[in-house]
TORTIRO-158177 format. One record per atom (N, C-alpha, C): z, y, x; chain; residue number from 1; atom name; residue in three letters. Coordinates in Angstrom, 3 decimals, padded with zeros to 6 digits. Layout:
[pt [Z Y X] 'A' NUM 'CA' 'ALA']
...
This chain:
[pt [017.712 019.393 -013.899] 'A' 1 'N' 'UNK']
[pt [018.911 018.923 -013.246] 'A' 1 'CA' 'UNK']
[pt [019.798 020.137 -012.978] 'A' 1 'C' 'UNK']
[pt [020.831 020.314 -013.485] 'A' 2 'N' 'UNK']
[pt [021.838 021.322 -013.704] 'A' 2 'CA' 'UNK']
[pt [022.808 021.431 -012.038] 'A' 2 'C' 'UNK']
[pt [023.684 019.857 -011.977] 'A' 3 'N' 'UNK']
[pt [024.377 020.161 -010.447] 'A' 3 'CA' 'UNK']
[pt [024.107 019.433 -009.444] 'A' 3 'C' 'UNK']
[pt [024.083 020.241 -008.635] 'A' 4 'N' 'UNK']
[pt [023.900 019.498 -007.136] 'A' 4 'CA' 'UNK']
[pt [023.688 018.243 -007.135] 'A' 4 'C' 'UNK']
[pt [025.104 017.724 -007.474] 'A' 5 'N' 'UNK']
[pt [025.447 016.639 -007.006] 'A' 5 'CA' 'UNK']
[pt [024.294 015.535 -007.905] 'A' 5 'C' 'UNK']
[pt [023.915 015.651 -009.369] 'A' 6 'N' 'UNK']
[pt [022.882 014.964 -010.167] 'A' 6 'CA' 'UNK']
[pt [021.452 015.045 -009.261] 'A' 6 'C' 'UNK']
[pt [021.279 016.201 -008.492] 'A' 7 'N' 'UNK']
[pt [020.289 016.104 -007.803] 'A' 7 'CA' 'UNK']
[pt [020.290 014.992 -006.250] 'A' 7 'C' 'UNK']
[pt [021.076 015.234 -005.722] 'A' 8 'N' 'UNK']
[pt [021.576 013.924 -005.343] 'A' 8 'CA' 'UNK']
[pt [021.217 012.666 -005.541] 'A' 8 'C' 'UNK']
[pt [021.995 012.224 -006.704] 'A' 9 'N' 'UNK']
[pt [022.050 010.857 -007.334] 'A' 9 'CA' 'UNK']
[pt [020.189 010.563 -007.491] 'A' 9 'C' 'UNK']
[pt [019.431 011.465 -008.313] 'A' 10 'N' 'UNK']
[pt [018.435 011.337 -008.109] 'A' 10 'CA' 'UNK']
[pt [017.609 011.184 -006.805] 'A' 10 'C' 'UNK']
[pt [017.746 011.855 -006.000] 'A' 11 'N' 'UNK']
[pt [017.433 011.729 -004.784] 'A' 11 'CA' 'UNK']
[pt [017.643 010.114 -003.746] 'A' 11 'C' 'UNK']
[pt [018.979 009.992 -004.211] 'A' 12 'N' 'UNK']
[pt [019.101 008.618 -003.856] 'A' 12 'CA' 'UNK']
[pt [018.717 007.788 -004.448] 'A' 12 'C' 'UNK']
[pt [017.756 007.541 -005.631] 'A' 13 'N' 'UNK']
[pt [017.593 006.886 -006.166] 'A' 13 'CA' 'UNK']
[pt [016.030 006.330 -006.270] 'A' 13 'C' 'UNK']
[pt [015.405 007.552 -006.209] 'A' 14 'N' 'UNK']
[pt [014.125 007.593 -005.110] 'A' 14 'CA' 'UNK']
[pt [014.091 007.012 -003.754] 'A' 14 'C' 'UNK']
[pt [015.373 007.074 -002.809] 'A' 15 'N' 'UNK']
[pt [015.192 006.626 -001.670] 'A' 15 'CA' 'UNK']
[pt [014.997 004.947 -001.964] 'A' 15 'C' 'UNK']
[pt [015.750 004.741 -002.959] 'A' 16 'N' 'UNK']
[pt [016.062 003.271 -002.881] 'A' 16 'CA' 'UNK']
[pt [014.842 002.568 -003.546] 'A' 16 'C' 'UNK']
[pt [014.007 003.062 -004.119] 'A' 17 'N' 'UNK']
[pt [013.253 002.487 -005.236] 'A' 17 'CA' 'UNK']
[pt [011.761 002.957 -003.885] 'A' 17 'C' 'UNK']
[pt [012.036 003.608 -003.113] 'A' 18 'N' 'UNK']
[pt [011.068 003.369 -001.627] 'A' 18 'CA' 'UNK']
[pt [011.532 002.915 -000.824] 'A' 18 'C' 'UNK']
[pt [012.215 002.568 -000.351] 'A' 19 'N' 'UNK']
[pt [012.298 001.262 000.348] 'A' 19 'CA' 'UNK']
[pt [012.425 000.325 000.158] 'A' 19 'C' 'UNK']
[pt [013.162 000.017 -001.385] 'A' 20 'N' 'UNK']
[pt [012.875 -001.173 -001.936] 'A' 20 'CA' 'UNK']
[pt [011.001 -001.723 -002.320] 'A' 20 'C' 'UNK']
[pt [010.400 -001.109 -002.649] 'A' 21 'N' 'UNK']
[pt [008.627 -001.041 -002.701] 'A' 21 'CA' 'UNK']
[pt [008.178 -001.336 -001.402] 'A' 21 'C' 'UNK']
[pt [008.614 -000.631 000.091] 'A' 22 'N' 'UNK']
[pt [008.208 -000.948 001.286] 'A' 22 'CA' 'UNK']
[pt [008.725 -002.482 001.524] 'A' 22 'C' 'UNK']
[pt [010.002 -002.318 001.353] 'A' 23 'N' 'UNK']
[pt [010.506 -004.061 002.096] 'A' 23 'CA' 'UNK']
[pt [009.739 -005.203 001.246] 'A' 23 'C' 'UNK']
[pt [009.227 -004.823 000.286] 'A' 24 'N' 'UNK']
[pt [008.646 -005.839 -001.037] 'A' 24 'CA' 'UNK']
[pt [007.305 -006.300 -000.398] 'A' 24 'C' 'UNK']
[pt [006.313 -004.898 000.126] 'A' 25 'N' 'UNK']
[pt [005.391 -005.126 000.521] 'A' 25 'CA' 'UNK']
[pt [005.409 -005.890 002.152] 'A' 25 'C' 'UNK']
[pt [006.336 -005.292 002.664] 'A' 26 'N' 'UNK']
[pt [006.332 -006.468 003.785] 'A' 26 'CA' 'UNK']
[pt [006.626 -007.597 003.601] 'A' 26 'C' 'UNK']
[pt [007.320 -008.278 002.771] 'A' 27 'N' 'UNK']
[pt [007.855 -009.345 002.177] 'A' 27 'CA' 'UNK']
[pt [006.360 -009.641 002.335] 'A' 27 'C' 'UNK']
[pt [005.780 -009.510 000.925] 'A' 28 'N' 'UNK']
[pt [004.588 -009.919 000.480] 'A' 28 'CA' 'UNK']
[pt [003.464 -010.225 001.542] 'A' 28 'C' 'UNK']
[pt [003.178 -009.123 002.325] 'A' 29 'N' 'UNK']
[pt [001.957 -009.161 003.429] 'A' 29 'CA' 'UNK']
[pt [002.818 -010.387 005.145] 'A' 29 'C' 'UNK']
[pt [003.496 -010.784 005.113] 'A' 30 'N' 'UNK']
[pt [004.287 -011.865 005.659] 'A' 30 'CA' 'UNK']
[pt [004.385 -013.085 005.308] 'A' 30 'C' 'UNK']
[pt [004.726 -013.025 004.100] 'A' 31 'N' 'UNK']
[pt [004.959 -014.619 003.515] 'A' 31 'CA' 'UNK']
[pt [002.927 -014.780 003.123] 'A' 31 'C' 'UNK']
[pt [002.574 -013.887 002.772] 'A' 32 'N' 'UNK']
[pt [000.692 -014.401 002.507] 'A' 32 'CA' 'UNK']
[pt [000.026 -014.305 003.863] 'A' 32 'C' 'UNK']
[pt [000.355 -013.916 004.603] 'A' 33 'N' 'UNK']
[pt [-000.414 -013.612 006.239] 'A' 33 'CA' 'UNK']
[pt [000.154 -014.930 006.902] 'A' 33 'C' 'UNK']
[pt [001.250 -015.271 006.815] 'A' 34 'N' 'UNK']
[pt [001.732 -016.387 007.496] 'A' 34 'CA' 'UNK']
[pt [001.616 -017.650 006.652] 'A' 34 'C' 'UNK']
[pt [002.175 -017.221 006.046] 'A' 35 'N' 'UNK']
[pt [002.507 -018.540 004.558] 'A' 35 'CA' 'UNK']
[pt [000.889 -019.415 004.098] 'A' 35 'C' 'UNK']
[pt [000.015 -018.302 004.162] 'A' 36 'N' 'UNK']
[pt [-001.364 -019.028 004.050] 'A' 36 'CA' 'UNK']
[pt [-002.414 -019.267 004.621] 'A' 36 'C' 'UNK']
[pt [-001.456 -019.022 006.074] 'A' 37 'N' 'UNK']
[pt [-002.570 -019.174 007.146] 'A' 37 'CA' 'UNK']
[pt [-002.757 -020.647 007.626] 'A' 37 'C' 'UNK']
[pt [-004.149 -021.048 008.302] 'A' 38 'N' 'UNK']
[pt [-003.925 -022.541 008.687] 'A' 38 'CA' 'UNK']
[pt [-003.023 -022.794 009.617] 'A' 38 'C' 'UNK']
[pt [-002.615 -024.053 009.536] 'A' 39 'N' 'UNK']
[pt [-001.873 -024.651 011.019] 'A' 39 'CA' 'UNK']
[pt [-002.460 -024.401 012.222] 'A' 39 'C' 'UNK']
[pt [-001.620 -024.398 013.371] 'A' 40 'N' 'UNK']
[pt [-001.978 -023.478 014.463] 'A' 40 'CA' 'UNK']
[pt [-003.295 -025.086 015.206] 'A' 40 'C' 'UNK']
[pt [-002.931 -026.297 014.403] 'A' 41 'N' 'UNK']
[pt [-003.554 -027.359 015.168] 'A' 41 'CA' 'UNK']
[pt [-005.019 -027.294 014.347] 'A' 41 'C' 'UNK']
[pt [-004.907 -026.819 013.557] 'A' 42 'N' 'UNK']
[pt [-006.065 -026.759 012.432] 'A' 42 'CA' 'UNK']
[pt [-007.476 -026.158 013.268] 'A' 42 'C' 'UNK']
[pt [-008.481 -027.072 013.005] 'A' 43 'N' 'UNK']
[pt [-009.718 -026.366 014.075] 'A' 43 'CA' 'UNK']
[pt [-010.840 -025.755 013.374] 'A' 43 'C' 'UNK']
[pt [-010.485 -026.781 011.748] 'A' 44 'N' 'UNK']
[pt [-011.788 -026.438 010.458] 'A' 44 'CA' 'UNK']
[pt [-011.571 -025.240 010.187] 'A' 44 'C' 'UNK']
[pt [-013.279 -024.729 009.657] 'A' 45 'N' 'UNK']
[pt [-013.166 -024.006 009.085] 'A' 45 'CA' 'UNK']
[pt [-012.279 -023.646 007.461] 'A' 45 'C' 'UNK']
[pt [-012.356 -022.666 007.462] 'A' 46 'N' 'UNK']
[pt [-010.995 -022.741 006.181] 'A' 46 'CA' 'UNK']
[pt [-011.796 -022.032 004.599] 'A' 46 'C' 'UNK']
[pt [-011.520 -022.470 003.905] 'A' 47 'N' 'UNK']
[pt [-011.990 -021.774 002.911] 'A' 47 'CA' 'UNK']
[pt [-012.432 -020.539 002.542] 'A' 47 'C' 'UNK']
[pt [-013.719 -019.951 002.403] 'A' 48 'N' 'UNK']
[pt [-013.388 -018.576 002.164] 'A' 48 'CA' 'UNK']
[pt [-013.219 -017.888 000.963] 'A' 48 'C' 'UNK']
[pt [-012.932 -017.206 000.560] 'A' 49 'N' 'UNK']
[pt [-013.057 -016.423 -000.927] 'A' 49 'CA' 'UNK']
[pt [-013.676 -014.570 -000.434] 'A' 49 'C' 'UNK']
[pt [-014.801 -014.878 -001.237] 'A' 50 'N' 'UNK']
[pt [-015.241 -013.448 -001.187] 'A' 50 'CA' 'UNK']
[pt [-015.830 -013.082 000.445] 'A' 50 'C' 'UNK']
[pt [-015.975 -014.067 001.315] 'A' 51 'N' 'UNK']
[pt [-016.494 -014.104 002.599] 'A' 51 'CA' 'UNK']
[pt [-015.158 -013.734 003.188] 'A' 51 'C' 'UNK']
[pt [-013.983 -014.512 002.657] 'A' 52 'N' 'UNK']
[pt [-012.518 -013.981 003.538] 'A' 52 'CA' 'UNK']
[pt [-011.882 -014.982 003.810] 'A' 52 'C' 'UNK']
[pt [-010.914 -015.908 004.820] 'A' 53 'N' 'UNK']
[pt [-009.962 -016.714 004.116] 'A' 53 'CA' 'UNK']
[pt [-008.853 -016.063 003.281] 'A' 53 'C' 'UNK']
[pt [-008.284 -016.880 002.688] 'A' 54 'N' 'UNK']
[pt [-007.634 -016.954 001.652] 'A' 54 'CA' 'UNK']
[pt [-006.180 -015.632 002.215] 'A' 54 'C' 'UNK']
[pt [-005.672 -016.209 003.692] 'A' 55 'N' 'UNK']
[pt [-004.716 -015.305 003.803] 'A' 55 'CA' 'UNK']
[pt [-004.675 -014.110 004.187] 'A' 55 'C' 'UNK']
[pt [-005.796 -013.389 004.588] 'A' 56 'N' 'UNK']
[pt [-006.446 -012.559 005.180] 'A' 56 'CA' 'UNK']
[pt [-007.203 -011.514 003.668] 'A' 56 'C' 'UNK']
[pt [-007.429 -012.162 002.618] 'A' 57 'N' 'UNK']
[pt [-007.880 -011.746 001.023] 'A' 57 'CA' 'UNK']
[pt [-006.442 -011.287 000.705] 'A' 57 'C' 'UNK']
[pt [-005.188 -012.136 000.571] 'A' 58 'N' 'UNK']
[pt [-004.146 -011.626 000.069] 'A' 58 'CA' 'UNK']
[pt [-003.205 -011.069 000.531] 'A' 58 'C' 'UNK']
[pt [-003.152 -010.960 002.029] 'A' 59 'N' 'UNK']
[pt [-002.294 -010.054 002.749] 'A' 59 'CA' 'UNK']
[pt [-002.716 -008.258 003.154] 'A' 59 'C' 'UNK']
[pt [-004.115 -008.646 003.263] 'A' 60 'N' 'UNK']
[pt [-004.738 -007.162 003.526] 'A' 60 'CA' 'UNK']
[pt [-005.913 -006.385 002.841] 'A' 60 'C' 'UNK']
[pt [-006.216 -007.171 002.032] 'A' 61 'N' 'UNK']
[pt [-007.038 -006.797 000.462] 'A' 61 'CA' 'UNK']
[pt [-006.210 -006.454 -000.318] 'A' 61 'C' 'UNK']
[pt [-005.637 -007.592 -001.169] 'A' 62 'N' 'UNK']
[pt [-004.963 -007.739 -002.470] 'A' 62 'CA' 'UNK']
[pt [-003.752 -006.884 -002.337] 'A' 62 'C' 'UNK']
[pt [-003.079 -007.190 -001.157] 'A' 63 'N' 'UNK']
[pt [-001.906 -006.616 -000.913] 'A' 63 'CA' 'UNK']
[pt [-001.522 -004.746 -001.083] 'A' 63 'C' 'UNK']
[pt [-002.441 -004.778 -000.484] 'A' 64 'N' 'UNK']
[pt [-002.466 -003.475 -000.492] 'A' 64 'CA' 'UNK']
[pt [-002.936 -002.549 -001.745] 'A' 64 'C' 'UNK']
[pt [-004.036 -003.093 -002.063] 'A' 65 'N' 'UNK']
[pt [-004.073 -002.342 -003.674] 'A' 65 'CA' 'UNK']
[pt [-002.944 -002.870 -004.760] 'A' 65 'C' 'UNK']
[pt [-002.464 -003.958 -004.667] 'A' 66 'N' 'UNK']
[pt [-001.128 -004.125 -005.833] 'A' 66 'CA' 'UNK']
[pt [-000.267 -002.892 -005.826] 'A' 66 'C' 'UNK']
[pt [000.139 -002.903 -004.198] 'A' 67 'N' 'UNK']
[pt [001.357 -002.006 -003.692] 'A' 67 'CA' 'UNK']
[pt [000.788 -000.643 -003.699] 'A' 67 'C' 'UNK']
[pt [-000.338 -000.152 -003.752] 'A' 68 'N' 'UNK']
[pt [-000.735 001.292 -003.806] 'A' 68 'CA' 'UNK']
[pt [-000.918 001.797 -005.563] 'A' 68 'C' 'UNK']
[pt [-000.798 000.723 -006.333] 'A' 69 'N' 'UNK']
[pt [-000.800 000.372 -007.915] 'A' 69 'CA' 'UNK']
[pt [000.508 001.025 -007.819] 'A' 69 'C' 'UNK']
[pt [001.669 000.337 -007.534] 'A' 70 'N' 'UNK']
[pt [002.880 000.093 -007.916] 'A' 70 'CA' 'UNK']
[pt [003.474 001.270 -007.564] 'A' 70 'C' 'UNK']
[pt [002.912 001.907 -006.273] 'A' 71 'N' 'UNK']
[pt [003.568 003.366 -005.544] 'A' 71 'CA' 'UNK']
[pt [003.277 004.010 -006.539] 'A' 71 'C' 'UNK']
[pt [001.897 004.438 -006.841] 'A' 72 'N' 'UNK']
[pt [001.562 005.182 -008.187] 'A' 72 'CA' 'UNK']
[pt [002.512 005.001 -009.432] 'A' 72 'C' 'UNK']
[pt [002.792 003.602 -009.229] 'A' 73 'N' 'UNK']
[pt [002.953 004.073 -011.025] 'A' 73 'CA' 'UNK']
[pt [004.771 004.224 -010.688] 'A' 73 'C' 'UNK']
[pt [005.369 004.135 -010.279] 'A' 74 'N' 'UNK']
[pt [006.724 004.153 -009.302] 'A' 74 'CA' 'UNK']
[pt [006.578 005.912 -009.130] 'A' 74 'C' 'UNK']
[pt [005.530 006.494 -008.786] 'A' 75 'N' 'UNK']
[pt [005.457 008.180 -008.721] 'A' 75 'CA' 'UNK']
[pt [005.834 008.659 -010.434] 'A' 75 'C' 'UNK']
[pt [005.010 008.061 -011.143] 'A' 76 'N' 'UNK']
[pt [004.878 008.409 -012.276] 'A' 76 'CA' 'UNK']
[pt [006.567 008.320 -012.990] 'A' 76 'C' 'UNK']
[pt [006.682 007.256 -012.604] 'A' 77 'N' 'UNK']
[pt [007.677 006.681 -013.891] 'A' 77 'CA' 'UNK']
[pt [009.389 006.898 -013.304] 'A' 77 'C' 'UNK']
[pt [009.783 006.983 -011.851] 'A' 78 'N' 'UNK']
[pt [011.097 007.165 -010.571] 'A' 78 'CA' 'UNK']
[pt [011.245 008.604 -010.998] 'A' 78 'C' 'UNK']
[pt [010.020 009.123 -010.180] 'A' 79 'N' 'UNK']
[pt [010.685 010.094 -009.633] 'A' 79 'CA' 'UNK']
[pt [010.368 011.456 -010.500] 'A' 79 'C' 'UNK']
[pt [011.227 012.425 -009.664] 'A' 80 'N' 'UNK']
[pt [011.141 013.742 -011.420] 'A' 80 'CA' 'UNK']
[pt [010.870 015.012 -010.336] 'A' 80 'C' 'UNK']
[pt [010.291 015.733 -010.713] 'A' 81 'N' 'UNK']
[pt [010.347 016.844 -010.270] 'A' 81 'CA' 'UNK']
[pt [011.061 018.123 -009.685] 'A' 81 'C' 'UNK']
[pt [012.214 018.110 -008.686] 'A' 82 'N' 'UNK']
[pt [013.677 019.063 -008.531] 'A' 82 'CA' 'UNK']
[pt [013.322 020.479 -007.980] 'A' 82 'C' 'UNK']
[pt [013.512 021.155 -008.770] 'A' 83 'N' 'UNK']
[pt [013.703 022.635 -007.882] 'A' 83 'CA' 'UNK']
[pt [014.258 022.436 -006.690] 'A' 83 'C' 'UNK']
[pt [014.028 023.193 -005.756] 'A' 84 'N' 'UNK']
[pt [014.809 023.046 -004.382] 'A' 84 'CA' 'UNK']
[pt [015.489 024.005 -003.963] 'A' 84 'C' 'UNK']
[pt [015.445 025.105 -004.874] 'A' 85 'N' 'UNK']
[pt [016.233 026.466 -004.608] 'A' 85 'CA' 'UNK']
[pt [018.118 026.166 -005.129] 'A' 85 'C' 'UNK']
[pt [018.679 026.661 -004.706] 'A' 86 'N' 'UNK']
[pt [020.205 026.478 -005.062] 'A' 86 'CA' 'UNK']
[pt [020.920 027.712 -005.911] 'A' 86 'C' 'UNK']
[pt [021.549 027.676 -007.007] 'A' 87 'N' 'UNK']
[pt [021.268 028.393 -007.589] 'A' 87 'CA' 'UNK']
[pt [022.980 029.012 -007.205] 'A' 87 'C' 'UNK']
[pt [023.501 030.231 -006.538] 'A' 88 'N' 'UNK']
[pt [024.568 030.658 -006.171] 'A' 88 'CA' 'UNK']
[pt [025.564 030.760 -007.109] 'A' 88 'C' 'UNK']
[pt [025.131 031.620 -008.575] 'A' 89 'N' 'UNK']
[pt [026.000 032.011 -009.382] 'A' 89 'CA' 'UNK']
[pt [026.963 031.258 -009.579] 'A' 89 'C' 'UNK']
[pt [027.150 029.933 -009.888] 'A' 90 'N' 'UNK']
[pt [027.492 028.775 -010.151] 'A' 90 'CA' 'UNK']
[pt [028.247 028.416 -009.342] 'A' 90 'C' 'UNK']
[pt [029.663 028.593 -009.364] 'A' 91 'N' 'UNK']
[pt [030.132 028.034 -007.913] 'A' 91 'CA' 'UNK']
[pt [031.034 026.487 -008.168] 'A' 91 'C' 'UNK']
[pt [030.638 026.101 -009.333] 'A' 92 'N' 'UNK']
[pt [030.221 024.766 -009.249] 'A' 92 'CA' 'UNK']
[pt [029.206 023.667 -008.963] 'A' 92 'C' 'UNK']
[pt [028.285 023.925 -008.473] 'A' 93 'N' 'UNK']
[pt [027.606 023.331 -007.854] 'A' 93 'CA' 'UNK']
[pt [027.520 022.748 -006.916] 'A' 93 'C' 'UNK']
């Protein structure tokens, strides 16, 4: 990355592609924590999967390894490597 300002753009672009990944995962661990939990009148026992219920497997199991998948590969594939030194000569930068 040659000027400043490209370092920047990158920079912001990383910000957005993490918080867009965070708000996703709250999305996700919300709508499956709530969304598949029983009714509050509900007294039965509830299904389990894997000795879990169901919303409790996909909000804080599943959830979390998708989104620790996705950070990874989001490291790999976003973001780039920037020098952090500023380079003076250049007084375009």
């Amino acid at each position: 990355m040659k000027t400043l300002s490209a370092r920047y753009r990158q920079a912001h672009k990383e910000a957005r592609w993490a918080i867009g990944l965070a708000l996703a995962y709250f999305l996700w661990w919300y709508l499956s924590a709530y969304g598949l939990a029983p009714a509050i009148g509900d007294l039965s026992m509830p299904t389990l999967y894997f000795g879990f219920p169901l919303w409790f497997l996909m909000s804080c199991i599943i959830g979390p390894i998708i989104f620790t998948v996705m950070c990874g590969v989001m490291v790999k594939v976003i973001y780039r490597d920037l020098p952090l030194d500023i380079n003076h000569e250049d007084p375009h930068e």
